[in-house]
TIVEX-122923 format. One record per residue (C-alpha): residue in three letters; x, y, z. Coordinates in steps of 0.02 Angstrom, whole numbers, padded with zeros to 5 digits, always signed. Each point is the difference from the previous one (the first is absolute). Layout:
BEGIN
ALAXYZ ...
END
This chain:
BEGIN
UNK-01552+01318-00293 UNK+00034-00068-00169 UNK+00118-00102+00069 UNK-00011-00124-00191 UNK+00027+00151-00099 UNK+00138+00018-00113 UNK+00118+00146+00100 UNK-00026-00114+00148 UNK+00036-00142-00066 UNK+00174+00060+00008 UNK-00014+00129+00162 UNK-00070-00145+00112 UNK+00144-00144-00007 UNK+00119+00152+00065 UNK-00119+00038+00153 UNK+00022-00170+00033 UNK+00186-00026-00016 UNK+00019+00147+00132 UNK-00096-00092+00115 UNK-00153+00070-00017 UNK-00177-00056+00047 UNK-00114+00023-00144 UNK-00185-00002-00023 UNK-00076+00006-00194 UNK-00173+00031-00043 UNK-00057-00036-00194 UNK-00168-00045-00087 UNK+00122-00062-00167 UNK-00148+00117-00096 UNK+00118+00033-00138 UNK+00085-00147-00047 UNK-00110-00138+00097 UNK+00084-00124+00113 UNK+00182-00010+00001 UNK+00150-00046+00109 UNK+00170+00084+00062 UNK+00153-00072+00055 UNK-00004+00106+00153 UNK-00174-00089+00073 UNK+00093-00151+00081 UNK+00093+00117+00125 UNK-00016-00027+00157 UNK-00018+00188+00027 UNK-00123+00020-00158 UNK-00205-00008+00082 UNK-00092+00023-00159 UNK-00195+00062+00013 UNK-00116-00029-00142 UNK-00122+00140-00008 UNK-00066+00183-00085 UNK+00113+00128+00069 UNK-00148+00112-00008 UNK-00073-00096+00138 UNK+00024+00102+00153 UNK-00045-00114+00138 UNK+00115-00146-00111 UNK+00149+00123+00016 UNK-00057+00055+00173 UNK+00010-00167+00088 UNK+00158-00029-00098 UNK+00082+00145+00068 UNK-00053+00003+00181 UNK+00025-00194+00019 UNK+00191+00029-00064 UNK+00020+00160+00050 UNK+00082+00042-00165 UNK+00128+00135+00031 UNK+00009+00065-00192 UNK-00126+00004-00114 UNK+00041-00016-00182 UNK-00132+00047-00099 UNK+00040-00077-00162 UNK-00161-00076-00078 UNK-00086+00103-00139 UNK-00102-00046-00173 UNK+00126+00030-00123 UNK+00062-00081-00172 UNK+00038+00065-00173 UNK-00016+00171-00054 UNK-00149-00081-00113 UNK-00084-00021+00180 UNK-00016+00178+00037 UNK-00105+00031-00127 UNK-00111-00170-00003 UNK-00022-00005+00190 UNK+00017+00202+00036 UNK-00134+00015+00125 UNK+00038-00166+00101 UNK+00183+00043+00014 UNK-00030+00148+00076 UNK-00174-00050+00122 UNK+00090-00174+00031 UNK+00185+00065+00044 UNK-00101+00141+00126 UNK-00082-00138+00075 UNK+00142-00086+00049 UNK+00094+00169+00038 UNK-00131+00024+00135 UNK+00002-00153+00082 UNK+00181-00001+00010 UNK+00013+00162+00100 UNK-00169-00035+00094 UNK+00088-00146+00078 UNK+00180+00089+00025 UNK-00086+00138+00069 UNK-00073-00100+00120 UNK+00175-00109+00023 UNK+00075+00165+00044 UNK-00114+00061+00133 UNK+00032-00171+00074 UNK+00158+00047+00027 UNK+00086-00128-00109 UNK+00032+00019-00179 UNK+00133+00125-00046 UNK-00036+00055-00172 UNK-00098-00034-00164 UNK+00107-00011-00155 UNK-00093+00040-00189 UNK+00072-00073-00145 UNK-00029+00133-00139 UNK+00024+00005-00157 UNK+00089+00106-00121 UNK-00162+00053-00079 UNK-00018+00131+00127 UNK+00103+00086-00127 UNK-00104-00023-00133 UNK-00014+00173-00038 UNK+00166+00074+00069 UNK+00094+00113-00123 UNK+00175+00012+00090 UNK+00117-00128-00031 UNK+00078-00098+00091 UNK-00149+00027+00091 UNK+00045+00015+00202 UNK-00111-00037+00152 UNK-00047+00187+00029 UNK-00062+00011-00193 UNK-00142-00070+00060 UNK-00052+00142+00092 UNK-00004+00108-00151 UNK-00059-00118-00143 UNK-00165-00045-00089 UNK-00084-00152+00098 UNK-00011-00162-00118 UNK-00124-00011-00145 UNK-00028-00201+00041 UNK-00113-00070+00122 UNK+00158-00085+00072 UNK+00129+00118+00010 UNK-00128+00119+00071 UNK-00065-00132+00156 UNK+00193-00031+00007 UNK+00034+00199+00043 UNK-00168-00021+00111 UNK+00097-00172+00103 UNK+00147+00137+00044 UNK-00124+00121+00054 UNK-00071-00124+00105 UNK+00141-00034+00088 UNK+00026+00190+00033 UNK-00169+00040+00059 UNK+00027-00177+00122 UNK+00167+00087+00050 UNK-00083+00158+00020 UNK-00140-00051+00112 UNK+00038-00159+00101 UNK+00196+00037-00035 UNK-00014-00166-00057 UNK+00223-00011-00091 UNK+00004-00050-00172 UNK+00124-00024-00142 UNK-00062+00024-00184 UNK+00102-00109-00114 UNK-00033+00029-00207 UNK+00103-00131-00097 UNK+00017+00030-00192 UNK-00013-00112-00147 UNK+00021-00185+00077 UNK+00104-00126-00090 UNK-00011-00180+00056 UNK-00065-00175-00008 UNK-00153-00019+00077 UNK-00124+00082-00085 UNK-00129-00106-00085 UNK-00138+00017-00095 UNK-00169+00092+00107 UNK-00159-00097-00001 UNK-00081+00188-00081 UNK+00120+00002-00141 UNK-00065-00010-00176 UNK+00082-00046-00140 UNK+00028+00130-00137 UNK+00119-00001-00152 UNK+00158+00090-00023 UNK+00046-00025-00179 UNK-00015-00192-00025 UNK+00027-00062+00169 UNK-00147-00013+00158 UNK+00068+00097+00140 UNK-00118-00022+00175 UNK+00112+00091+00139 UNK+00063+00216-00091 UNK+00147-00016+00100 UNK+00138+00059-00103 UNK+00150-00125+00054 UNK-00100-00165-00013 UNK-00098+00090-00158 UNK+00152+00003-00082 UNK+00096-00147+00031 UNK-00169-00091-00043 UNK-00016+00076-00187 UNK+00177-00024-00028 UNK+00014-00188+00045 UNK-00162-00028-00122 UNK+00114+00075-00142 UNK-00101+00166-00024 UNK+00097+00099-00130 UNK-00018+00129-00009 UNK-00023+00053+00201 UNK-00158+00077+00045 UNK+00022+00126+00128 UNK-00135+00132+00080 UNK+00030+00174-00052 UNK+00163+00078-00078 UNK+00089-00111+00140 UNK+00069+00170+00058 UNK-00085-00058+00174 UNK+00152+00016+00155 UNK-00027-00106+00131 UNK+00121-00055+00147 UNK+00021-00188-00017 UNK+00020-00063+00164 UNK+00052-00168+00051 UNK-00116-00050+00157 UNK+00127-00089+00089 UNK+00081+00176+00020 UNK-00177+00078+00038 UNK-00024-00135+00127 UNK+00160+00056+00064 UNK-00032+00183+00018 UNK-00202-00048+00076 UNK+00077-00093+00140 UNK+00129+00152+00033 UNK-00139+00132+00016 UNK-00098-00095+00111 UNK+00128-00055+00111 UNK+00105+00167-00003 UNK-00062+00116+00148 UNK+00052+00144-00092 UNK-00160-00049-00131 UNK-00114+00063+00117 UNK-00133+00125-00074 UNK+00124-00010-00171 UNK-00064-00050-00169 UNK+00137-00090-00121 UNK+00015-00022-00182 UNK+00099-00180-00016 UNK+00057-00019-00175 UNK+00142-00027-00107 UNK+00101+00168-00068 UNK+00000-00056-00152 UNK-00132+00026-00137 UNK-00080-00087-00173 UNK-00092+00038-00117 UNK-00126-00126-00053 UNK+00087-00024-00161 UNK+00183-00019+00073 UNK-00081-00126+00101 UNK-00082-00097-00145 UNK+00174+00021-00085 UNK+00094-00072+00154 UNK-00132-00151+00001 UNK+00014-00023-00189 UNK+00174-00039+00002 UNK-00003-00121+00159 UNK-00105-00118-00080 UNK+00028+00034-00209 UNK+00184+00039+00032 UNK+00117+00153-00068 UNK-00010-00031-00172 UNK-00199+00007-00044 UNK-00043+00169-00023 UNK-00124+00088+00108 UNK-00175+00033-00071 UNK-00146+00065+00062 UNK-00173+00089-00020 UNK-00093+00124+00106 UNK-00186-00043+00053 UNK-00132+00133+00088 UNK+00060+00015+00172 UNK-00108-00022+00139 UNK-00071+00147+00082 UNK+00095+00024+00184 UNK+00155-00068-00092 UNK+00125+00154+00069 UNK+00133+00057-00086 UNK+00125+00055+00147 UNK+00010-00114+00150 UNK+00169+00060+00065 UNK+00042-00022+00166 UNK+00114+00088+00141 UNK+00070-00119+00110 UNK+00114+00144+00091 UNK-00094-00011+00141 UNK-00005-00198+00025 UNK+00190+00001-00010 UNK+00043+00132+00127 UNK-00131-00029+00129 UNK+00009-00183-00010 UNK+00136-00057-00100 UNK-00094-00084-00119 UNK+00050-00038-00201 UNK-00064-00099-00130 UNK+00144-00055-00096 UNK-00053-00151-00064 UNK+00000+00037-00219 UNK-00138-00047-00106 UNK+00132-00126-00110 UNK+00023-00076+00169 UNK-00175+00000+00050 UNK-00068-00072-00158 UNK+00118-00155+00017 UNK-00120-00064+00149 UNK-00155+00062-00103 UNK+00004-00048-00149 UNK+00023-00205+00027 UNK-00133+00023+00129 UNK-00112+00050-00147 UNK+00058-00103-00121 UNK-00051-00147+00130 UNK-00178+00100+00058 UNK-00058+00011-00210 UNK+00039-00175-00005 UNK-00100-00041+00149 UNK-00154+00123-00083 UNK+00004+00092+00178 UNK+00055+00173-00079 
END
């Protein structure tokens, strides 16, 4: 499910070069209609349709008999959306949580799909105070303060409690701080001002690049800009999703997938600044209120992914931002971001 989102948009074309068979289910409720490269493959059987829909997903299932489930479709946007759209994140993203393991459920007792895989989120850690924060933490720190990183935690619990009672296999999969092309403007988001430039998306790579390409000077950032975040190129995500699911020794394992290497949000901005004003402007900026749920500590352990399943994220954020930023540059010009 979410098979047009933006972490698919890069896990999917891999399924396919390995030969697989895959079936996509999306509504294209956040951004509206749009296209991927990947729909012309042979192998690609796309089904328009509300993932919450559990007779949709059921006939989809049984009529395939799809072997994994990845359950990858969720309300989600810019931290501005968790506090605009609190309540619908979290009934919305339940709704489809149940349907999704209503159906597998069911696809299990059949006798023919093997496991249900959750994409996460970091935001399960919301509240974690050990850093870098390891799968176990969760056991022992304060659930999330947001609508969505709470019905996140509650997505991993489902797939426990499936495990648990219908021993229904699962892999949990939380991937931290995205960085690709891909992700456009949401049909939800408003726009709101950030010094003297209209920002419509709060995501801080595309936020960024945005202000600096309309000349802001100096650089508004949220908060102190003390903010760490793993910046992760998706390609390398993609890379690490497709490992857990495929990797028999996933089964019943949760995985943080993320670079080793951390930001802060002003090291980023800095980074950005000199990509597109060059070494020899000076770096300026101002601090504005910061959102609410913006957390200061999003620091991953990736220990686990490595040694279990070999997986690293190696890809930098200079090299990352080389695909990204032209993307951008393009998507501003088109008025899609």
């Amino acid at each position: 499910t979410g098979s047009h989102g933006f972490i698919m948009g890069y896990t999917i074309p891999i399924f396919l070069e390995q030969g697989h068979e895959v079936y996509g289910v999306d509504n294209f409720w956040k951004y509206g209609t749009l296209s991927r490269g990947f729909e012309k493959h042979p192998r690609f059987h796309f089904f328009e349709g509300d993932a919450k829909d559990v007779a949709f997903l059921r006939k989809i299932v049984f009529d395939n008999k799809i072997e994994i489930f990845i359950a990858a479709a969720a309300i989600i946007g810019g931290i501005s959306m968790f506090h605009k759209l609190a309540y619908f994140l979290l009934a919305e993203n339940e709704r489809i949580t149940c349907a999704a393991f209503d159906v597998c459920v069911e696809a299990k007792q059949a006798g023919f799909l093997e496991k249900v895989v959750v994409i996460s989120s970091s935001m399960v850690y919301e509240c974690c105070e050990s850093f870098p924060s390891k799968e176990a933490d969760l056991k022992s720190c304060p659930p999330p303060q947001s609508t969505y990183g709470f019905q996140k935690l509650a997505c991993e619990y489902f797939a426990k409690g499936a495990w648990e009672q219908h021993q229904l296999p699962y892999t949990i999969i939380r991937p931290f701080n995205a960085v690709g092309i891909g992700e456009q403007r949401a049909k939800t988001d408003a726009e709101v001002l950030s010094g003297n430039v209209k920002l419509a998306m709060s995501h801080v790579v595309p936020d960024l690049v945005q202000k600096i390409l309309k000349g802001q000077k100096p650089l508004h950032i949220l908060g102190a800009g003390n903010q760490k975040r793993h910046y992760t190129y998706a390609g390398d995500l993609a890379r690490g999703i497709v490992k857990c699911i495929m990797d028999p020794r996933s089964r019943n394992q949760d995985f943080n997938i993320s670079t080793a290497v951390g930001h802060t949000v002003l090291e980023l901005a800095e980074v950005i600044w000199k990509r597109l004003n060059g070494p020899d402007v000076p770096f300026e900026y101002v601090s504005d209120e910061p959102f609410q749920h913006d957390v200061q500590m999003r620091v991953p352990c990736v220990q686990k992914a490595k040694e279990v399943l070999g997986i690293q994220c190696t890809t930098t954020l200079e090299e990352a931002l080389e695909e990204v930023i032209p993307w951008i540059k393009d998507q501003v010009a088109l008025g899609t971001i």
